[in-house]
C-alpha positions in Angstrom: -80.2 -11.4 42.5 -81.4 -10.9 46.1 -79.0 -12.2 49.1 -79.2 -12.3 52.3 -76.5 -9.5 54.0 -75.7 -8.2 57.3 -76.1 -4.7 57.4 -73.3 -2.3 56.8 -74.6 -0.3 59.4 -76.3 -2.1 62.3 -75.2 -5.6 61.5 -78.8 -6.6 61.4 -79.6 -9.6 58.6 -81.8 -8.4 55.7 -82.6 -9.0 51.5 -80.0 -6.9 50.3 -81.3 -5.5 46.6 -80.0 -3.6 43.9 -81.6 -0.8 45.1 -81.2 -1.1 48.7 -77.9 -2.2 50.6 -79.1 -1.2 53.9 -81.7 -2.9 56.0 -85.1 -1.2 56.3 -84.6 0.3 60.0 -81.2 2.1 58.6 -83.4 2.8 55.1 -86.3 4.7 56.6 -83.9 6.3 59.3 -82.2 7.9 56.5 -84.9 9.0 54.8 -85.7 10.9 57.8 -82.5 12.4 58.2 -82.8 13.5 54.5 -86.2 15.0 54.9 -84.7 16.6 58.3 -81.8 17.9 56.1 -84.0 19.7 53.3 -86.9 20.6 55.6 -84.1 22.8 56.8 -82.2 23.6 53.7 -85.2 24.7 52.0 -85.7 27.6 54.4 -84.0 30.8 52.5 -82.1 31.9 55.5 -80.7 28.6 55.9 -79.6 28.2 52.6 -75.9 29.6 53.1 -75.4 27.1 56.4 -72.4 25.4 56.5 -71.7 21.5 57.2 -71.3 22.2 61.1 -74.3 24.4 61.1 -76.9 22.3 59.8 -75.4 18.8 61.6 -75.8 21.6 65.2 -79.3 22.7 63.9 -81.0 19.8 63.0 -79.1 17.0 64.9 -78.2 14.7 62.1 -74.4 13.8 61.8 -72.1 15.3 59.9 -71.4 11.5 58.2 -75.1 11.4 57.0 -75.0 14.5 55.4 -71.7 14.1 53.7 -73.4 10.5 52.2 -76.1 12.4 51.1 -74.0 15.0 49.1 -72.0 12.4 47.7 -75.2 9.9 46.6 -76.2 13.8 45.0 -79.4 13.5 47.2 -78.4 17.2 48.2 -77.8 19.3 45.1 -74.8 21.6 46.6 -75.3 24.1 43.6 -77.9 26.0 45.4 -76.1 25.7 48.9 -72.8 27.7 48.6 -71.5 27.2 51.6 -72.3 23.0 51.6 -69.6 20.6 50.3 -67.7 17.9 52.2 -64.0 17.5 53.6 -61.3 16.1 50.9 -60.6 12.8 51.8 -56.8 13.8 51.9 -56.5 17.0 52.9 -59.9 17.6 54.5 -60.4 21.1 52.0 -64.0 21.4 51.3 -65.4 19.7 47.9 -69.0 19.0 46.3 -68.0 16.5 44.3 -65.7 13.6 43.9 -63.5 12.3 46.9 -60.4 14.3 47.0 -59.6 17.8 45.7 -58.2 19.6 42.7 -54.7 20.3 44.8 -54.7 16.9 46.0 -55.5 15.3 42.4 -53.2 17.6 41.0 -50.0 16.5 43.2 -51.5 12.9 42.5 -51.3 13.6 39.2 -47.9 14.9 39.7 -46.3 12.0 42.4 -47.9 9.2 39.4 -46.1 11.4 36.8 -42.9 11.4 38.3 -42.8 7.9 39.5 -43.8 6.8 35.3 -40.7 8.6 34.6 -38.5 7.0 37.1 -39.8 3.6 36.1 -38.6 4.8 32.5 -35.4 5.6 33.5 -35.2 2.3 35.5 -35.8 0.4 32.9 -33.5 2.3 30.4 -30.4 1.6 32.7 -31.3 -2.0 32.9 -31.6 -2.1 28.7 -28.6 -0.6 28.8 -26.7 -3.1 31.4 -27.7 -6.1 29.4 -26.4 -4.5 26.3 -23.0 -4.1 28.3 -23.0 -7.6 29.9 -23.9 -9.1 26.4 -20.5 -7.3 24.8 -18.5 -7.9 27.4 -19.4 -12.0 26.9 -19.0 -11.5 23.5 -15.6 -10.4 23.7 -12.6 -12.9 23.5 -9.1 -12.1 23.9 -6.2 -14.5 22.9 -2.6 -13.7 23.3 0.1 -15.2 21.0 3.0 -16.6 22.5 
């Protein structure tokens, strides 16, 4: 269903699509950028630039480029040097938004805090069960 949007970009109103979430202006400046991007990737001695290079050689910024690596309008398997920053570390990745390391440790921090909500829960099982016998427990002395 089409709805009227204010760009993401330029804060321009515009028909916002399935296909398009940008407004025309930002759409076709894109598509220049990308053709500005591969005009210059094609090129075999450009093929091993890096990130920095081909934002300094063809003026495009670096944000643009990274979009287009993550939207996989730039195949980085035939650019070895092209990838983007890791969203926590800033390492350089082609896929995905954070790197191995960084998932790993993820991995790793959610791990341990599973087990720690285990254990937490184990000593509260375990504290009712003691509350419950010690109300259970009645103690009369004769006189």
């Amino acid at each position: 269903m089409n709805q009227l949007e204010s760009c993401p970009r330029c804060d321009k109103i515009f028909v916002k699509t399935k296909m398009r979430d940008i407004c025309e202006e930002c759409f076709k400046k894109d598509y220049e950028y990308l053709q500005t991007v591969l005009n210059f990737l094609r090129k075999r001695t450009n093929r091993t630039a890096s990130l920095k290079e081909i934002c300094e050689k063809t003026g495009v910024d670096i944000e643009y480029i990274e979009r287009f690596i993550q939207t996989g309008k730039i195949k980085v398997a035939d650019f070895p040097n092209l990838g983007y920053p890791c969203k926590k570390c800033g390492a350089l990745i082609k896929d995905g938004t954070i790197c191995i390391k960084c998932r790993e440790e993820m991995n790793d921090e959610l791990r341990s805090f599973a087990k720690e909500t285990e254990r937490q829960k184990e000593i509260e099982e375990r504290n009712k069960k003691l509350q419950q016998n010690h109300q259970a427990t009645y103690y009369s002395q004769d006189e």
